[in-house]
C-alpha positions in Angstrom: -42.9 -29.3 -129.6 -42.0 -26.1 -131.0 -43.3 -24.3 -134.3 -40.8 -26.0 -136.5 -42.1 -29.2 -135.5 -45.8 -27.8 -135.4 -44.8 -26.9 -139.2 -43.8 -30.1 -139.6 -46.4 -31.7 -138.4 -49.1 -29.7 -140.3 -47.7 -30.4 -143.3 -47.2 -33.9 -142.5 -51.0 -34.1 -141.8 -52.6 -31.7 -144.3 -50.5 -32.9 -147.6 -48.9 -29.2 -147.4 -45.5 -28.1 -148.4 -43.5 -27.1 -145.2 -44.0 -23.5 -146.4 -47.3 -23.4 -146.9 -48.0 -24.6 -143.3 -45.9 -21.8 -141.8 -47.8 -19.2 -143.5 -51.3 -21.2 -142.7 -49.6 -21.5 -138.9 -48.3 -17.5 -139.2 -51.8 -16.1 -140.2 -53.5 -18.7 -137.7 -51.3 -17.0 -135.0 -51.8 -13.4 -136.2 -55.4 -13.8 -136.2 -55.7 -15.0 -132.4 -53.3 -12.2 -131.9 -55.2 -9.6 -133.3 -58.8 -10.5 -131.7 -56.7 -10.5 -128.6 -55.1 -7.2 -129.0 -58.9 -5.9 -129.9 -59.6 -7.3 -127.0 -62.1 -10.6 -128.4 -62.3 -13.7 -127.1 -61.0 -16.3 -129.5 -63.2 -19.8 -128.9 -61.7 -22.9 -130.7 -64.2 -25.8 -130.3 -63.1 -28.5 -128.7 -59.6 -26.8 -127.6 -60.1 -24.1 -125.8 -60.7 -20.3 -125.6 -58.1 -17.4 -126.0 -58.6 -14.0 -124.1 -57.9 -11.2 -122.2 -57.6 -10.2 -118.5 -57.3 -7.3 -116.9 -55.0 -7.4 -114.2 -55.8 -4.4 -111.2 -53.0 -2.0 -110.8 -51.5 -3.2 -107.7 -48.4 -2.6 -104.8 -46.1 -5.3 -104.2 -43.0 -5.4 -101.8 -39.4 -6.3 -103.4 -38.3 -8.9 -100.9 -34.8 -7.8 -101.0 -34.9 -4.5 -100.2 -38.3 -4.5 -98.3 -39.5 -1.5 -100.5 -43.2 -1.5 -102.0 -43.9 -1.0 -105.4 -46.7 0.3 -108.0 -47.0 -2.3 -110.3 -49.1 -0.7 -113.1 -52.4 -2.1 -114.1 -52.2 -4.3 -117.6 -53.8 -6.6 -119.8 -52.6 -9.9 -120.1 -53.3 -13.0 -122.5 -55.2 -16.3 -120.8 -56.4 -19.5 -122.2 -58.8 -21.9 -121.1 -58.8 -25.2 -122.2 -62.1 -27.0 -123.7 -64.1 -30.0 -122.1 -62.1 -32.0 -124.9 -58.8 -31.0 -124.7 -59.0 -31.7 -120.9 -60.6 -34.6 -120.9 -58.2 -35.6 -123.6 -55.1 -35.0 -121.2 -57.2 -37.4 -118.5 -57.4 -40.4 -120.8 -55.0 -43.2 -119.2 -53.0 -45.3 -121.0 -51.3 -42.2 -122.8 -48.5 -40.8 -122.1 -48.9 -37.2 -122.8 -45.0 -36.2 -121.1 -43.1 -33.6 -122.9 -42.3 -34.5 -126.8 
């Protein structure tokens, strides 16, 4: 699924015009992003948490010329899923295979 059929699907669900679900998705989106860029934590119940980890600055060796590198240290975006999103992807009987 990608965000046109997200779109879709939203406005399927909710009884929105297509439009007005891509600008509910869009500031959905630019509201996890922002916490994130803050640095919050985002916590959907029932989905899942959004965050940030800091990742330790760190040498690695290019394996084709054998020389090491600084890799600088960064932050980067993670997500955790919730207890029911997880259990959710356990349940048999579904097939929950690419859309």
């Amino acid at each position: 699924m990608n965000k046109k059929d997200l779109v879709g699907k939203m406005a399927s669900d909710a009884r929105l015009t297509r439009s007005q679900a891509a600008l509910a998705l869009d500031a959905f989106l630019e509201g996890i992003r922002t916490s994130l860029v803050r640095g919050d934590r985002v916590t959907i119940s029932g989905f899942g948490t959004f965050g940030v980890s800091h990742r330790k600055a760190r040498k690695v060796r290019n394996p084709k010329s054998g020389r090491a590198i600084e890799i600088a240290a960064k932050r980067v975006p993670r997500f955790a899923p919730g207890v029911e999103l997880k259990s959710a992807m356990e349940s048999p009987g579904e097939d929950h295979g690419p859309q």
